[in-house]
C-alpha positions in Angstrom: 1.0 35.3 36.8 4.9 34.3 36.4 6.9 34.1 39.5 10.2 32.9 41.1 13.8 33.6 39.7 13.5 32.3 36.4 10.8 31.2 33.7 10.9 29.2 30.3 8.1 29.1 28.0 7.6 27.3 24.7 4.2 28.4 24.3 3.4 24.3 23.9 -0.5 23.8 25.0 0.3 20.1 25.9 -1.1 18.9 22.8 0.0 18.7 18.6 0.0 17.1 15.9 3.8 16.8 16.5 6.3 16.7 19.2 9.7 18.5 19.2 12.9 18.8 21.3 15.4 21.6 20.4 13.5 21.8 16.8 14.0 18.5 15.7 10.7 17.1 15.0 10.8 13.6 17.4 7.1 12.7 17.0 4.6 13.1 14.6 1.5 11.5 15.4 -1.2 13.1 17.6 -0.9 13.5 21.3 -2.0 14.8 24.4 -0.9 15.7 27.7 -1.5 18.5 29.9 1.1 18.1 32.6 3.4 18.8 30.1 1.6 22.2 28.9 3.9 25.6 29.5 2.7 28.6 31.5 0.0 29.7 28.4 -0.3 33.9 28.1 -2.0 36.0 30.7 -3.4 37.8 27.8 -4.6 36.4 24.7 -4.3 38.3 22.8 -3.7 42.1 23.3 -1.5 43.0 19.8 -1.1 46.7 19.7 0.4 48.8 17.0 -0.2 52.8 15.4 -3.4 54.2 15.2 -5.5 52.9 12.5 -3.1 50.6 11.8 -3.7 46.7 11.4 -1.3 44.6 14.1 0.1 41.3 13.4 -2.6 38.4 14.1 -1.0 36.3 17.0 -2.3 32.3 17.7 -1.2 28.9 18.4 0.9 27.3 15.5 0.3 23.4 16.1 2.7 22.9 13.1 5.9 24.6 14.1 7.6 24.1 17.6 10.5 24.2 19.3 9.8 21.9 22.2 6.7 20.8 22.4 3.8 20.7 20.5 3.0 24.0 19.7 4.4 27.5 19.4 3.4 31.3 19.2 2.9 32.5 15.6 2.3 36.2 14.6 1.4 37.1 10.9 0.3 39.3 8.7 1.7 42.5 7.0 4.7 44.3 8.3 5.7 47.9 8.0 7.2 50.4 10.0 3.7 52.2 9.8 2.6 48.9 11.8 5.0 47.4 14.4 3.2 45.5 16.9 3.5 45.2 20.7 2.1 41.7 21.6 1.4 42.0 25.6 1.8 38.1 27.0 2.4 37.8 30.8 2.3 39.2 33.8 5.2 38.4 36.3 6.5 39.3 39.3 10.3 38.3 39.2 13.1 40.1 41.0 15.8 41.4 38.9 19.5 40.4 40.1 22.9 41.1 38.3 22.6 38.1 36.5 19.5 38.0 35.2 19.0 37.8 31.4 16.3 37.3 29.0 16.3 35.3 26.0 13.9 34.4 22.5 14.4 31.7 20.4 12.5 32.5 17.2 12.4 31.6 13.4 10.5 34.1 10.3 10.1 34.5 7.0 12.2 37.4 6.4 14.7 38.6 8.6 14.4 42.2 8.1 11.9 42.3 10.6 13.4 42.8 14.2 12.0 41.0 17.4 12.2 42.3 20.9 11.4 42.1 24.2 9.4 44.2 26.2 10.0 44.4 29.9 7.6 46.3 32.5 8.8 46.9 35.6 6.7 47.7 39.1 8.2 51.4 39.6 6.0 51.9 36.3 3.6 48.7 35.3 2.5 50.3 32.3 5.6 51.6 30.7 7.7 48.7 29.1 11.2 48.9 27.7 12.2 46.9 24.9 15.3 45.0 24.6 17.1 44.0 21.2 19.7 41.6 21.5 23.1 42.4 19.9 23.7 38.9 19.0 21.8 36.3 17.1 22.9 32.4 16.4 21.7 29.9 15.1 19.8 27.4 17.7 18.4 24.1 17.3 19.4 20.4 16.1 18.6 22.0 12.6 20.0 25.4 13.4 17.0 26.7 11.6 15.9 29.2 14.5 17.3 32.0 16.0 18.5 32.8 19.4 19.6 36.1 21.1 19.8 37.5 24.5 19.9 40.0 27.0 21.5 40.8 30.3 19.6 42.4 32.9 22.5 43.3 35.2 21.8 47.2 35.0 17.6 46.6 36.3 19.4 45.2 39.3 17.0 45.3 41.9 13.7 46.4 40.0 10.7 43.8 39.7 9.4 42.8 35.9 5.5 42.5 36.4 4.9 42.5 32.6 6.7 40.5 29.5 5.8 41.1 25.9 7.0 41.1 22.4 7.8 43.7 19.7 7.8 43.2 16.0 9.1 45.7 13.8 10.6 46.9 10.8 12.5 49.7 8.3 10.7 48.2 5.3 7.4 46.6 4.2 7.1 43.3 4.5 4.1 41.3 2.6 2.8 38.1 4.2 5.3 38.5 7.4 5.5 35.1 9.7 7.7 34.8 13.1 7.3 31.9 15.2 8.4 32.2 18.7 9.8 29.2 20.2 10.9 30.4 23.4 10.4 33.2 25.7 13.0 32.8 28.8 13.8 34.8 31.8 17.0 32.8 33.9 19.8 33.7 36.1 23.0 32.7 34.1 24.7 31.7 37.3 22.0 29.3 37.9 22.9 26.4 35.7 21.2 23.3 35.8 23.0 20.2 36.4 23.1 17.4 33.4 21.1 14.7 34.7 22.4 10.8 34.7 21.4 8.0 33.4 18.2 6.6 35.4 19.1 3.1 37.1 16.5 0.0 37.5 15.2 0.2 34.3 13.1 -2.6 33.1 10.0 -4.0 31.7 7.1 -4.7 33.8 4.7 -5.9 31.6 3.9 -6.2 28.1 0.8 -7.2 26.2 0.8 -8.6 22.7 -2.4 -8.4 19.9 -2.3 -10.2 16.8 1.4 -10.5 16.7 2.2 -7.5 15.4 1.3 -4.8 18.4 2.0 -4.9 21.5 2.3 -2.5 24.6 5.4 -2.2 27.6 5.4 -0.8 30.9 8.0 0.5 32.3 9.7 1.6 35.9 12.7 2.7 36.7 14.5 4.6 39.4 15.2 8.3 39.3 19.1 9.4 38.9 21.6 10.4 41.6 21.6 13.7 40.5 17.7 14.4 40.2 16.8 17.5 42.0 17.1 19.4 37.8 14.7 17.0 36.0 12.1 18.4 34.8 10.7 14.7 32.7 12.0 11.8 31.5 11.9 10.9 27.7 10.8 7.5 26.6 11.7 6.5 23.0 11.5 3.3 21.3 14.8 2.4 19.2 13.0 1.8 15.5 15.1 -1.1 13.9 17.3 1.6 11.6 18.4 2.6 14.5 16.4 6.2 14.6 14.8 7.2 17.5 10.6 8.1 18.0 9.8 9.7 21.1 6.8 7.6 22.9 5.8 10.2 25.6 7.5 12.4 28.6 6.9 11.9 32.2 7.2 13.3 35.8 7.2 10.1 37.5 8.9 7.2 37.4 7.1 5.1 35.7 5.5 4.9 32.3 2.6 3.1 29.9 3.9 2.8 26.4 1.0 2.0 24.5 0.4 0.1 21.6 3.3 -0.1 19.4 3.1 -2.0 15.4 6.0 -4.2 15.1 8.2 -2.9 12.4 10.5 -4.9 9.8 9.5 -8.3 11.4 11.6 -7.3 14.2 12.6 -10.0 17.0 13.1 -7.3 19.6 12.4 -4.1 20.8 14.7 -1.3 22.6 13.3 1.5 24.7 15.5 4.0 26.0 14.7 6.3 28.6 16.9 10.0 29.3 15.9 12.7 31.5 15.4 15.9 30.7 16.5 18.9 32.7 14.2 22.1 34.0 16.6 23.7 31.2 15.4 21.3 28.4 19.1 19.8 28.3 18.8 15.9 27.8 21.3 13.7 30.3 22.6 10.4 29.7 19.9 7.4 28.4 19.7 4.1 29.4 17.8 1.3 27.6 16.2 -1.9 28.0 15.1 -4.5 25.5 11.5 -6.4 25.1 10.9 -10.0 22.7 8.4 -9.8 19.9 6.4 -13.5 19.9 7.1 -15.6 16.8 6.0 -14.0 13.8 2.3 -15.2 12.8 0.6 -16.3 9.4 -2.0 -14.4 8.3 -5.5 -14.9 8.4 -7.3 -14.6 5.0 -10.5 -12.8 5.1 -12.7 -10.7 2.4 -15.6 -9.1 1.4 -17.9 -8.0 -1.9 -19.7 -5.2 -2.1 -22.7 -7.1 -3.7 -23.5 -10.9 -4.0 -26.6 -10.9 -6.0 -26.3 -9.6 -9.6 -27.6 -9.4 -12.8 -25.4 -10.8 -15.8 -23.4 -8.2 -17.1 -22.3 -6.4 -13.5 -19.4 -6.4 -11.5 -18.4 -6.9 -7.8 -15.7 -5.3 -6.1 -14.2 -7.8 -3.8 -12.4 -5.6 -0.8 -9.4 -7.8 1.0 -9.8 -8.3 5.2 -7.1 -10.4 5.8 -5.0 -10.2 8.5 -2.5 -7.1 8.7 0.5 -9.4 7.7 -0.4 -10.3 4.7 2.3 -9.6 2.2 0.3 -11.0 -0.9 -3.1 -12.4 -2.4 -4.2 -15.2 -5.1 -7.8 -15.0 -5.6 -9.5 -17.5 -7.8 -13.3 -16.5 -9.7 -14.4 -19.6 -11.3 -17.0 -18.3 -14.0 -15.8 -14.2 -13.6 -13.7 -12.0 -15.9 -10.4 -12.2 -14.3 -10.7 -15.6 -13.2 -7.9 -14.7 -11.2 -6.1 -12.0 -9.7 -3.0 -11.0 -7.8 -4.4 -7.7 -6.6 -5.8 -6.8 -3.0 -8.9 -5.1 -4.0 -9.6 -6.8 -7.6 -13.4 -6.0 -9.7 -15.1 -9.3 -11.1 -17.5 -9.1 -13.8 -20.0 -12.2 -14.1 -21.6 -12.7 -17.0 -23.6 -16.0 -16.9 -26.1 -16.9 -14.5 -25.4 -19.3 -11.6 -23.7 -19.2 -8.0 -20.0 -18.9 -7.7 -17.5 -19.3 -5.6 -14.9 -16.8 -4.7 -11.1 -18.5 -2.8 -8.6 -16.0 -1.6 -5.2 -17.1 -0.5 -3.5 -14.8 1.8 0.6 -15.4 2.0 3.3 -14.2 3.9 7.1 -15.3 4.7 5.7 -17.6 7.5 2.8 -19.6 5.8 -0.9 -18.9 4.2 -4.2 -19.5 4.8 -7.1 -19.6 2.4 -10.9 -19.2 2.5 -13.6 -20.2 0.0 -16.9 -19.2 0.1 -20.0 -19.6 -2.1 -21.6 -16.1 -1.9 -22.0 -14.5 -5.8 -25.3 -15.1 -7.4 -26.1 -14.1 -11.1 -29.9 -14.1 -12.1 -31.9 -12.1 -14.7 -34.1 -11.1 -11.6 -31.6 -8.7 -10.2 -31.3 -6.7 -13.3 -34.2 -4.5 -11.9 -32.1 -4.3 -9.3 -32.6 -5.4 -5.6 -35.3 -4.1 -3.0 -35.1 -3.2 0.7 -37.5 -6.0 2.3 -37.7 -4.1 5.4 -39.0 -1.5 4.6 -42.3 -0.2 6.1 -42.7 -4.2 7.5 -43.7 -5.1 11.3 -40.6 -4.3 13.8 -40.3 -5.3 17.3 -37.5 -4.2 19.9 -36.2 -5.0 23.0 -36.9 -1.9 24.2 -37.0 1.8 23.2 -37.2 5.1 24.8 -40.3 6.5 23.7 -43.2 6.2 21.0 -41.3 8.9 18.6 -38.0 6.4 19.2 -39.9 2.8 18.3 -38.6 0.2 17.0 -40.9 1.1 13.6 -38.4 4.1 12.9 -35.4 2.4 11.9 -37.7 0.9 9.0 -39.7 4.0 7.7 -37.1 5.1 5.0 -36.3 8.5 6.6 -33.0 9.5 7.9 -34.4 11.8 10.3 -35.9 9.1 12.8 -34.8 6.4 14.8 -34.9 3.9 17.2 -33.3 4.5 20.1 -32.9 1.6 23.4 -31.5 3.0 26.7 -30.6 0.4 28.8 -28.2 -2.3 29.4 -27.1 -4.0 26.1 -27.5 -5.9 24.1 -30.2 -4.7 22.0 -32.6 -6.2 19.8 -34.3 -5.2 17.1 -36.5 -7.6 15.0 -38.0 -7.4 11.4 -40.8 -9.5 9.9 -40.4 -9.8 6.0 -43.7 -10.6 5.4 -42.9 -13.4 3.3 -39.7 -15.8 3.0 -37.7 -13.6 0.7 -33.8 -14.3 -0.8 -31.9 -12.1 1.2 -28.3 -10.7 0.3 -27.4 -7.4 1.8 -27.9 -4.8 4.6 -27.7 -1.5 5.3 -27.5 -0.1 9.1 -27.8 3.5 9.1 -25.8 4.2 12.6 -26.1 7.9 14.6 -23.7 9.4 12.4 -26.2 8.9 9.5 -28.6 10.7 11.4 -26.4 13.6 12.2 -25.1 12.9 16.0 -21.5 12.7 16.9 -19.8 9.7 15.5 -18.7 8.7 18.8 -22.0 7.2 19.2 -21.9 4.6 15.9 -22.6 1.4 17.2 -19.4 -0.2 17.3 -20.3 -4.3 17.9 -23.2 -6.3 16.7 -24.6 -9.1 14.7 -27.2 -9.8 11.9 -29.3 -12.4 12.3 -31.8 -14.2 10.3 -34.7 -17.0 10.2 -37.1 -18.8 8.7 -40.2 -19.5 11.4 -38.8 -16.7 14.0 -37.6 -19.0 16.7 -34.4 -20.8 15.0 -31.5 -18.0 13.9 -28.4 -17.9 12.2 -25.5 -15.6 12.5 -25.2 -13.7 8.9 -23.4 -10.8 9.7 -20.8 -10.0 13.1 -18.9 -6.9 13.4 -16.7 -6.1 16.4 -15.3 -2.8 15.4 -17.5 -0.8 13.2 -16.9 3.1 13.0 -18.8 4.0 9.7 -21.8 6.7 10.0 -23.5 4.2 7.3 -22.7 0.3 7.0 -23.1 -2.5 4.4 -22.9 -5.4 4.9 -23.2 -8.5 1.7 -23.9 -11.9 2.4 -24.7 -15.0 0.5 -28.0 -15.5 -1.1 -30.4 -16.6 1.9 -33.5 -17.4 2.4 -35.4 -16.0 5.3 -38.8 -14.1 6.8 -37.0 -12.7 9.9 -34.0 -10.4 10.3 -32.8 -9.1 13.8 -30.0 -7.1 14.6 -28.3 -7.6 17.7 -26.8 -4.3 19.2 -24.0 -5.7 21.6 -21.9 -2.1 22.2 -24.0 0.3 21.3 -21.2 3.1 21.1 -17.8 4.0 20.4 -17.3 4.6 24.0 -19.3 4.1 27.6 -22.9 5.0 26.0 -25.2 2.4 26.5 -28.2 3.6 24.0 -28.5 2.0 20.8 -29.5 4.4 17.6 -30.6 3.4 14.9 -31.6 5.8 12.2 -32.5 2.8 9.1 -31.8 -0.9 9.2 -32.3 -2.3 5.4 -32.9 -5.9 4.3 -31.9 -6.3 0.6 -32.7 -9.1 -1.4 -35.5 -10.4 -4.0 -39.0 -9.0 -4.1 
């Protein structure tokens, strides 16, 4: 239930795919945060219209707002046969001579007519609805509608109920209204324009890679403070457009991880409260340094090594973030060069080749060769998965249905499954010494669990004699459901995997629905 002297909805949940202020659109990337959610509907939903009539469907519109996140949306057909009365809060606000009620909204058609329906406690389940006279154009955009009305005549009474009414003279096909506001204020009451905030500065920032980094911030709240509502935190971009980073209560503020734009040497952040009537005061910024620029790092991968003469590999580039360009050289492929970032090699002689990618930028390259493609007649069968059905040991597992042999029977349905402390281990014996060139980790996704619980860091290991290893694969932030991973051509009896985070998050059970050694038969 609404109370007090005045009230301001947006219908914003505290979440969206977007974030706007007045209409203009400041953020559009995913966020969260439910101190900033509105008073939400008592009722959700009670739509009423004529007898065996349909109403106008009412929900949360995550792509249209106003402020916020989020807005009301009704839609459906519209006819004067079907005006609907959408019942949304119940209140308990005194009326005074200066009370007034106001909707900001925006439709499809404007020959349908919004209202507002006011109950009042002398009669809770009689409401009188309210047209305004006037409607103009509100917002940065001045793509939405605004109209009010005063109360001055209620003087006295007490609203206990607020709803909507949609209507109109003609039929309307495919009607949508979005409702960006709802308000009950006392024009008298005006809220003060903030200040700027004073003390503003960086406390602390944290770099990764050279090219992200993260700031917080303090500052001290204005003069004039007793009207904000939050503070807005934007970050300057370098053409000199605003993105809106978060809103606050307090007085302090986590940016988090920001991708340096344009090679920029500095960043601004400007901060500007926002008052309980959504009306932004002055801003005040403060600048952070950007470290030197860095080279990239040139990393890749193929999608196969070993080969029969006559197929192709698709080399995928992993270099670092940076990079701004690539020179690959195949000696014995067709291209034996390439410019592009993901380029497809076709091998058509046997041997082992070596693959060199260059990775440039303004500041410098790096290169890496590696001797990884083999071409023989025996892969034209194709290759086989060693593992499967072979001896498997763990370093733990859960129970007999969860063993280690699971994650090497060739069904998606079992597992292996380790509780526990990490890391995990999980250990195949080949049988034989084998040439080994790929694997396959089938992770809980594969098995159909939540992806949250993929393992997200571990290592491939293999040996000849069981007691010496060498690192073949490490991965330190898989996501994938199913993984592959190609290596050089090895030779080897043992293969362990090492689970070292078992889960995208806090989970500490490793799950592993098929772990496949690929290679020669």
């Amino acid at each position: 239930m609404i109370d007090g002297s005045e009230f301001i909805t947006h219908f914003n949940t505290g979440n969206g795919h977007l974030y706007a202020l007045n209409g203009k659109i400041m953020r559009e990337k995913d966020w969260s945060n439910r101190s900033l959610q509105d008073i939400l509907p008592t009722w959700r939903w009670i739509a009423e219209t004529k007898d065996g009539a349909t109403p106008l469907a009412p929900s949360f519109d995550f792509s249209t707002a106003y402020n916020g996140g989020s807005s009301l949306k009704l839609e459906g057909d519209l006819s004067p046969a079907n005006p609907t009365h959408l019942k949304l809060y119940k209140a308990n606000i005194s009326v005074e001579a200066t009370t007034e009620l106001s909707v900001i909204y925006q439709a499809n058609s404007q020959a349908g007519k919004v209202k507002i329906g006011v109950a009042f406690s002398d009669a809770p389940n009689k409401y009188t609805f309210f047209e305004p006279k006037k409607w103009t154009q509100a917002g940065d955009s001045k793509d939405w509608l605004q109209g009010q009305v005063r109360l001055n005549q209620y003087k006295g009474r007490t609203i206990v109920g607020l709803s909507l009414v949609f209507e109109s003279t003609t039929a309307i096909k495919d009607y949508q209204v979005n409702i960006g506001q709802l308000a009950v204020t006392n024009v008298n009451d005006k809220a003060k324009t903030p200040k700027a905030v004073t003390d503003l500065k960086v406390t602390e920032n944290d770099f990764r890679d050279g090219i992200y980094g993260d700031a917080r911030l303090s500052w001290s709240a204005p003069k004039n403070d007793e009207d904000v509502l939050y503070y807005q935190v934007y970050r300057v971009k370098p053409d000199g457009k605003y993105e809106l980073m978060g809103l606050t209560g307090n007085t302090v503020y986590y940016v988090p991880e920001m991708r340096r734009l344009d090679k920029e040497i500095a960043t601004k952040l400007v901060v500007i409260p926002l008052n309980r009537h959504y009306e932004a005061g002055k801003p005040a910024g403060v600048t952070f340094e950007w470290p030197a620029y860095p080279k990239p790092v040139a990393a890749f991968e193929a999608d196969q090594t070993l080969i029969a003469p006559g197929d192709s590999v698709k080399f995928t580039d992993k270099s670092s973030e940076v990079t701004e360009s690539w020179n690959w050289s195949f000696p014995g492929g067709e291209p034996s060069s390439s410019t592009e970032q993901n380029p497809v090699v076709t091998y058509n002689v046997e041997g082992t080749y070596e693959v060199t990618l260059t990775a440039k930028n303004s500041e410098g390259e790096d290169v890496v060769s590696r001797q990884m493609i083999t071409v023989t007649k025996e892969a034209a069968g194709g290759v086989v998965d060693l593992a499967l059905n072979q001896k498997a040991s763990a370093s733990s597992f859960v129970n007999e249905k969860e063993a280690p042999q699971f994650a090497v029977d060739g069904d998606d349905h079992t597992k292996w499954c380790a509780v526990g402390d990490a890391p995990h281990t999980l250990t195949i014996d080949l049988g034989a010494e084998h040439k080994v060139s790929e694997f396959i980790i089938k992770h809980a996704e594969a098995g159909g669990e939540p992806a949250a619980f993929n393992t997200r860091v571990f290592k491939i290991q293999l040996s000849l004699d069981g007691e010496n290893w060498s690192d073949a694969v490490t991965v330190n932030d898989n996501t994938k459901g199913v993984s592959k991973h190609a290596i050089a051509l090895t030779s080897a009896r043992y293969a362990r995997l090492i689970v070292e985070k078992p889960t995208q998050g806090g989970d500490t059970a490793a799950r592993i629905y098929g772990f496949e050694v690929k290679g020669l038969k």
